[in-house]
N, C-alpha and C positions, 0 to 999 in steps of 0.2 A: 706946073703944068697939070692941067684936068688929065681928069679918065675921060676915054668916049663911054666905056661900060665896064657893069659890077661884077664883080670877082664871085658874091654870092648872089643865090637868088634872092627873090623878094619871098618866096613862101618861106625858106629857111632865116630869111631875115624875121620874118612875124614868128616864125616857131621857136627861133632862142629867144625874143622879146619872153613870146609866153612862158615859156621856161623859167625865165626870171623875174614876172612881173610885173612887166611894165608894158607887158601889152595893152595897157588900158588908156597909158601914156601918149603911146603910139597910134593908136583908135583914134584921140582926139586931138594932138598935138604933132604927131611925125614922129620921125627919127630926131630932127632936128629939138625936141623937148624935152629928150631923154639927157639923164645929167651926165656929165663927164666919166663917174666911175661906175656908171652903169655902162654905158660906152665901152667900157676898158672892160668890163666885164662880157659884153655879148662877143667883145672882140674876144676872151679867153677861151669862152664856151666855145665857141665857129674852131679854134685853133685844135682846142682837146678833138672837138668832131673829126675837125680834119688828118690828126694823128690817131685816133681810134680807126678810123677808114683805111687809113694806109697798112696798119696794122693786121687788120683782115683780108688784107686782101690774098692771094696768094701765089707763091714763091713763083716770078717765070724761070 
């Protein structure tokens, strides 16, 4: 079953691209260009982000 919609946004999707490189990738070809362990990678990066965030946040 599809998503109707994304978990992240698209600027955060372009910002871990650039982070890793393959914003150039993405420029010209999509998301869909980028290779599998770059994939698995922007996926790691978004994850680390999203446990660093929880991390700061503070205690209710």
């Amino acid at each position: 079953m599809a998503r109707k919609g994304s978990i992240m946004s698209e600027r955060l999707k372009y910002e871990l691209a650039r982070e890793l490189g393959v914003d150039h990738i993405v420029a010209t070809e999509g998301f869909g260009g980028v290779s599998s362990r770059n994939c698995g990678n922007l996926v790691k990066l978004a994850i680390q982000r999203a446990e660093q965030a929880i991390a700061n946040q503070p205690n209710l």
